[in-house]
C-alpha positions in Angstrom: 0.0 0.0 0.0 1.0 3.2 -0.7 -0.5 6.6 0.8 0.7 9.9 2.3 1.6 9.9 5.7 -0.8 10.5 8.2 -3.6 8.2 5.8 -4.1 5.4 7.8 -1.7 2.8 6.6 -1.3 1.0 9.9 -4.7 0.1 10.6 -4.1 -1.5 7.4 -1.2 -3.3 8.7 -3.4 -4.1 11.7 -6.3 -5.0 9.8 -3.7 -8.3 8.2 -2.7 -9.3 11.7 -6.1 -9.6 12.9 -6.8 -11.5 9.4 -3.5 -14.0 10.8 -5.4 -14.2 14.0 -8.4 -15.4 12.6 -7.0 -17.6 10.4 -5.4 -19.1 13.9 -1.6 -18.8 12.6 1.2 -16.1 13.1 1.9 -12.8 11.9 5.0 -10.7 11.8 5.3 -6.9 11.5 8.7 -5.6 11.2 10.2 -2.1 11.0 13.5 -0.7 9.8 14.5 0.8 13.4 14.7 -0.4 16.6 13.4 2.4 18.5 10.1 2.2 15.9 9.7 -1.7 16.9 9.7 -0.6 21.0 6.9 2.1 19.9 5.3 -0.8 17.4 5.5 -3.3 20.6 3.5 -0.9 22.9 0.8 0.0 20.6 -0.2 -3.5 19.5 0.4 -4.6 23.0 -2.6 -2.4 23.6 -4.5 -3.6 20.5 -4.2 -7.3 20.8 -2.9 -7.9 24.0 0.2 -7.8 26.1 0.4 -11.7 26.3 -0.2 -12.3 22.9 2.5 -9.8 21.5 6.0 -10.6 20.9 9.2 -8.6 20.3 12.5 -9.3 18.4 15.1 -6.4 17.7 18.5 -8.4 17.9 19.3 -7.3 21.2 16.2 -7.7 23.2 13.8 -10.6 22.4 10.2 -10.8 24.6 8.0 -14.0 24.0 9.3 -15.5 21.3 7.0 -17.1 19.2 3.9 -14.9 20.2 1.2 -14.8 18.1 2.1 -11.4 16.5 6.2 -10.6 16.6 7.3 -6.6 16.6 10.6 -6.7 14.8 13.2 -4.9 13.0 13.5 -6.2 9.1 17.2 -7.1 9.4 15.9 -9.8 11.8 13.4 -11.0 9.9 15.4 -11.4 7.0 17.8 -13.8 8.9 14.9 -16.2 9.8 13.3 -15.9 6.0 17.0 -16.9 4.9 16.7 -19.4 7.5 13.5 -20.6 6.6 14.1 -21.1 2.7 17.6 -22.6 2.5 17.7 -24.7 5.7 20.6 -24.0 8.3 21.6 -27.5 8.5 21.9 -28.6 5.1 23.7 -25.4 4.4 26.3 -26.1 7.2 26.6 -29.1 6.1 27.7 -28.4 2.8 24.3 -28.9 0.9 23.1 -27.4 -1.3 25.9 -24.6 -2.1 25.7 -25.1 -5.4 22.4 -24.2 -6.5 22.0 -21.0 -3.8 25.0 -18.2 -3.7 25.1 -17.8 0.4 27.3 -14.6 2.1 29.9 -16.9 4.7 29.6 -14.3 7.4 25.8 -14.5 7.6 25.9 -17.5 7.2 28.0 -17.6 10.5 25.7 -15.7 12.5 22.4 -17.7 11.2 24.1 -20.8 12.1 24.7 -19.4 15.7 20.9 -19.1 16.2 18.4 -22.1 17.4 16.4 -23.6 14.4 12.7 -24.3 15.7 9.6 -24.1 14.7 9.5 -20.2 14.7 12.5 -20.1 12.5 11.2 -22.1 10.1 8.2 -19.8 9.7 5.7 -22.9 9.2 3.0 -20.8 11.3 3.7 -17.6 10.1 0.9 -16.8 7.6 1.2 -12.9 6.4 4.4 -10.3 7.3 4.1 -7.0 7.2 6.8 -4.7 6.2 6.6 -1.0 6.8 8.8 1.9 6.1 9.1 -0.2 2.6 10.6 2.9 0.6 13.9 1.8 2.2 14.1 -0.5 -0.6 15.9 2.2 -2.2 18.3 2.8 0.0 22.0 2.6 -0.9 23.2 -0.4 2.0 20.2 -0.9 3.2 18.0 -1.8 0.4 18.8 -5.1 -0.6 17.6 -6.2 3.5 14.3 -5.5 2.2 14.8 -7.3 -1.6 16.0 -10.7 0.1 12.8 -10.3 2.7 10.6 -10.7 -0.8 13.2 -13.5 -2.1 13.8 -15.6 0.8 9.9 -14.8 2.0 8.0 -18.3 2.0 5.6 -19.1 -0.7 2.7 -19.3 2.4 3.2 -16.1 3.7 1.8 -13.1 2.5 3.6 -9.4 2.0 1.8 -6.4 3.1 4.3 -4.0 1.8 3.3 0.0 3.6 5.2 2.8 2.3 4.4 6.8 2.2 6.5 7.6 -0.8 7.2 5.0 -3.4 8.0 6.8 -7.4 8.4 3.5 -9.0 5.5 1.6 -7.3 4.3 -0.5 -10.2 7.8 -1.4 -11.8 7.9 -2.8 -8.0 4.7 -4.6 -7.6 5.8 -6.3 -11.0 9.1 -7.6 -9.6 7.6 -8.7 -6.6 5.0 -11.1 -8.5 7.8 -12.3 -10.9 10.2 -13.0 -7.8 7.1 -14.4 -5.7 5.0 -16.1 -8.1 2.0 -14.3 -6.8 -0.6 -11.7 -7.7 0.7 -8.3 -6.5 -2.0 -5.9 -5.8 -0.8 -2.4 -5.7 -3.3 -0.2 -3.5 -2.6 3.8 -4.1 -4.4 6.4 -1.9 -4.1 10.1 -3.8 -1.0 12.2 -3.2 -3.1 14.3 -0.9 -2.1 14.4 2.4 -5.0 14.0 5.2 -2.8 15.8 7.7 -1.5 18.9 5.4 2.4 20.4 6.3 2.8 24.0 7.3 6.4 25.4 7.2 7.8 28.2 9.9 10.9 29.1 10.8 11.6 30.4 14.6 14.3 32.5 15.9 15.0 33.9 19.4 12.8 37.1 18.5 10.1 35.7 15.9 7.9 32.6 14.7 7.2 33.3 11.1 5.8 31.4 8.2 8.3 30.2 6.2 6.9 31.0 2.4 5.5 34.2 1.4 2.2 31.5 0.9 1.9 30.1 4.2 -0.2 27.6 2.5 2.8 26.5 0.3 5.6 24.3 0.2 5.5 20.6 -0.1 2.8 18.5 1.6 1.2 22.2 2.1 -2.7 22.7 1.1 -1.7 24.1 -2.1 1.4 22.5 -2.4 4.1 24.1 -5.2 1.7 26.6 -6.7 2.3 24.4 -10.0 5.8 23.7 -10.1 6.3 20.4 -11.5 3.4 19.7 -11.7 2.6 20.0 -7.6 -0.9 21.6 -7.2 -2.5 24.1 -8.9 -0.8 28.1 -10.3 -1.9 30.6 -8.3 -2.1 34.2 -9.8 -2.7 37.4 -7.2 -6.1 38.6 -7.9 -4.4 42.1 -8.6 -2.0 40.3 -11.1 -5.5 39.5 -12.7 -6.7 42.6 -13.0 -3.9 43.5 -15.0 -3.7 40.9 -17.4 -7.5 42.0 -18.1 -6.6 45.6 -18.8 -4.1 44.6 -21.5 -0.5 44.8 -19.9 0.3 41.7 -21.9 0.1 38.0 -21.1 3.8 36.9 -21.1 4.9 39.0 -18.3 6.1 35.9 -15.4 5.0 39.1 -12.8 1.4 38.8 -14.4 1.9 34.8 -13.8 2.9 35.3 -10.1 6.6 34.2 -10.5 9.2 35.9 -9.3 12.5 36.8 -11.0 13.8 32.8 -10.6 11.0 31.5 -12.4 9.8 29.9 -8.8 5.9 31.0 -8.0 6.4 34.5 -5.7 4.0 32.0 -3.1 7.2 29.8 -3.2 9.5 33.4 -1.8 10.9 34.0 1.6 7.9 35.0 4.2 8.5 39.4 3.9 9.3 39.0 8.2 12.0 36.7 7.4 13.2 38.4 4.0 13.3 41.7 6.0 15.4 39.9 9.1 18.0 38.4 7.3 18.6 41.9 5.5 18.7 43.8 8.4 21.3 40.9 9.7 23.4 41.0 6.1 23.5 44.9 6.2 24.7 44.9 10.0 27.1 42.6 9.2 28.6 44.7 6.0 28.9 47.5 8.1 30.8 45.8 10.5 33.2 44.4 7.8 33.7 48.2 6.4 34.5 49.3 10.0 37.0 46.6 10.1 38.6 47.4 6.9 39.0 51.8 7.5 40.5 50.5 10.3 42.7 48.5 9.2 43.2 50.7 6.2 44.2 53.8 8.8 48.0 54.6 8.9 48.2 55.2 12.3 51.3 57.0 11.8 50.6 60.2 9.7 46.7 59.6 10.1 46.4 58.9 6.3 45.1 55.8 4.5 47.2 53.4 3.6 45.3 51.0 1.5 43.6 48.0 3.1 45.6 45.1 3.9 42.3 42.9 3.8 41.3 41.6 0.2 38.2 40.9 -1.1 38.2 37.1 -0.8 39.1 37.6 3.4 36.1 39.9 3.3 33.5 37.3 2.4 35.0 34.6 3.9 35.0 36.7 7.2 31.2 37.8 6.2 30.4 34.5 6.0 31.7 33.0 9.8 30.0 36.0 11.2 26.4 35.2 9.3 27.4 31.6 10.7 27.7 33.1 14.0 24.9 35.2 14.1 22.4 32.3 12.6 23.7 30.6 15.9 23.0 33.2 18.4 19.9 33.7 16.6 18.7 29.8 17.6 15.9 30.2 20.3 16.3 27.8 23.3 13.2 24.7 23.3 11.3 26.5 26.3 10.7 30.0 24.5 9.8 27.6 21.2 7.7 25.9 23.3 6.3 29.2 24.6 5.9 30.3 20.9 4.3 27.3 20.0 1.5 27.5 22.9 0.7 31.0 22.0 -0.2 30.3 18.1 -2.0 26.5 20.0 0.5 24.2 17.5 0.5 22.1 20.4 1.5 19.0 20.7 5.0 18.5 18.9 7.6 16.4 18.3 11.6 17.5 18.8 13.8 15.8 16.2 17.2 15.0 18.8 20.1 13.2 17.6 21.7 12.4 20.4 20.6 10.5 23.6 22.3 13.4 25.8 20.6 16.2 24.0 16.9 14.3 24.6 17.7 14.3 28.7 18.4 17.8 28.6 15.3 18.8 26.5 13.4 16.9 28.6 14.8 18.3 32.0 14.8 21.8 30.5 10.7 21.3 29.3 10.1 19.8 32.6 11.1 22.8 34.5 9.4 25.5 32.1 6.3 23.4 32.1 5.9 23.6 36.0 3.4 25.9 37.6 3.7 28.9 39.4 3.1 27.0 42.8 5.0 24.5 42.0 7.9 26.7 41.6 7.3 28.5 44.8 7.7 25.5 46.8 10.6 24.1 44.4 12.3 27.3 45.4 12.0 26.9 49.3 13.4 23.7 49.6 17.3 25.1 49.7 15.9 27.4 52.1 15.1 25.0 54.0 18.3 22.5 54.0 20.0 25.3 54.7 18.7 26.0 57.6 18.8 22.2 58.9 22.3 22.0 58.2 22.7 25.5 60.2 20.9 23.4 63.2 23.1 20.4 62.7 26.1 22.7 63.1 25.2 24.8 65.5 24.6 21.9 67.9 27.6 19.9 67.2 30.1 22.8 68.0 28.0 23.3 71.5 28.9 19.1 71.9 32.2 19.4 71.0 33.3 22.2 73.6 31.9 20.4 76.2 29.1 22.5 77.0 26.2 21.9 78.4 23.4 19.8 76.0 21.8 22.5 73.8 18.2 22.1 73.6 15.8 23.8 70.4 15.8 27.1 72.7 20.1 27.8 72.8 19.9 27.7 68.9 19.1 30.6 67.1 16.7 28.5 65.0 14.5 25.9 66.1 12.7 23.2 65.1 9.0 25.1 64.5 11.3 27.8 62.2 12.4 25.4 59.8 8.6 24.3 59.5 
């Protein structure tokens, strides 16, 4: 199946495991990533039940041989290569001739038990999502030997959000297969349209001069190749009716690149990153009278910086100003709140960097209160370890015991 995201393609990869359910046999669903199979393994943990749902990522396997088996695709192509050539005739020897074998897998498929749930003699129908990473360079061929080595019982479900070549593929399939390939196309409207804005420490602003442009957008690219529909100003109209001539791209709402104008830079972010290049220039030209002063007899000597060093040093400082200019995640989330784009999803490449965002969205999402009494609790340790001092320097001088009335702060202060 192929569909836009956001169109419902796994209730249709539900929808087969049920079927495999019915039918009383086994069902697989696999995903390329590991951290997708956890999510995978919680939601149909909810749909069909925790005890009847499985997981197998390579390093973490829960209930094998469970009626439905979360996985990622590498490791269900080890157990379809397992399944059609046979691990023991294979390390024995057998067979070698008629199927071409890679040693090293080999290796590690011969490390791994050989059972019923290997063999795939339950499994009924495996569904393979993410299945554009076919054409990944690397990757790709994990999903073509899943459709080789697949058994003949077990059915594909194939779900993928952006396939170009989707019928040469559904043709391979059947001729590699031997069975019908149905090829189930939803339109390349999206359900859940994309809006594009670009934030900075001082502004949230759409990103196009349409904000209902750009790719996956309402109206999409305006017409460029072919991606939804030309759209011409109402004033650009006007003046094609009065007879200023038909050819003119203005009339046609392009802009001087040929791109539809919808396609430009928002006028608030256009407008910022002027003001940013002219500040920038004139600090450059400050730079270079200065260093183009002869200090000596007060008249110019000639700059010593040429003009390659002045855009190279132009562009570090635009580099260093696009960083300064990168707003922290609580005043995006702020931003966010007050235009209710609520909820959203931080793209964070590093383990590290996900702790910190949360920590840091934990603390701005607190409430007032809350803060008020986060905010007394040094207070208070401080004044318990004041206590604990106070009365160990009156035991250690040999004094006479200190009660809660010789401190300076009792016990009913620090309450």
């Amino acid at each position: 199946g192929c569909a836009p995201t956001g169109a419902g393609k796994t209730v249709v990869g539900e929808m087969a495991l049920r079927i495999a359910l019915q039918r009383d046999t086994m069902a697989i669903y696999t995903t390329p990533l590991k951290a997708l199979s956890n999510q995978k393994f919680g939601e149909m943990r909810t749909v069909f039940g925790a005890e009847r749902v499985g997981l197998a990522t390579g390093d973490v396997s829960i209930r094998r041989g469970a009626d439905v088996t979360i996985m990622t695709t590498e490791v269900y192509r080890n157990i379809a290569w397992r399944a059609k050539t046979g691990v023991s005739s294979l390390l024995n020897g057998e067979g070698m001739n008629d199927i071409q074998v890679d040693t090293n897998k080999l290796r590690g498929i011969g490390s791994l038990n050989y059972d019923d749930y290997d063999s795939l003699s339950s499994n009924s129908i495996v569904v393979l999502d993410e299945f554009h990473y076919m054409g990944q360079k690397g990757r790709g061929s994990t999903w073509e030997e899943c459709v080789i080595f697949n058994p003949p019982h077990t059915q594909i479900v194939g779900l993928s959000a952006t396939l170009p070549n989707a019928n040469r593929l559904a043709s391979w399939m059947e001729s590699v297969t031997g069975r019908k390939s149905i090829l189930i196309e939803a339109n390349d409207k999206r359900p859940v349209p994309l809006r594009y804005y670009f934030a900075t420490k001082k502004i949230l602003s759409p990103l196009f001069r349409n904000e209902e442009a750009g790719p996956g957008a309402p109206l999409g690219l305006l017409g460029l190749r072919g991606d939804g529909v030309a759209f011409a100003p109402k004033k650009l109209k006007k003046k094609k009716k009065a007879g200023f001539g038909g050819n003119d791209s203005s009339l046609q709402g392009l802009s001087r690149n040929g791109m539809p104008r919808g396609l430009d830079l928002h006028p608030t972010l256009q407008s910022a990153a002027e003001k940013m290049s002219a500040s920038i220039d004139r600090r450059i030209r400050r730079i270079v009278e200065r260093e183009s002063y002869d200090d000596y007899d007060g008249h110019g000597g000639g700059s010593t910086i040429s003009a390659r060093e002045q855009r190279k040093m132009k562009e570090n400082m635009l580099k260093a100003e696009l960083r300064k200019s990168v707003p922290s995640i609580a005043t995006l989330l702020q931003r966010l709140q007050q235009r209710d784009l609520l909820p959203a999803i931080f793209f964070i490449f590093s383990r590290k960097g996900c702790d910190n965002a949360a920590e840091i969205l934990r603390e701005s999402l607190k409430t007032k209160a809350e803060k008020k009494s986060n905010s007394k609790k040094p207070v208070l340790e401080n004044k318990r370890r004041k206590v604990e001092m106070l009365k160990g320097k009156g035991r250690g001088r040999g004094r006479r015991q200190s009660n809660n009335n010789d401190c300076c702060l009792n016990e009913d202060e620090l309450a």
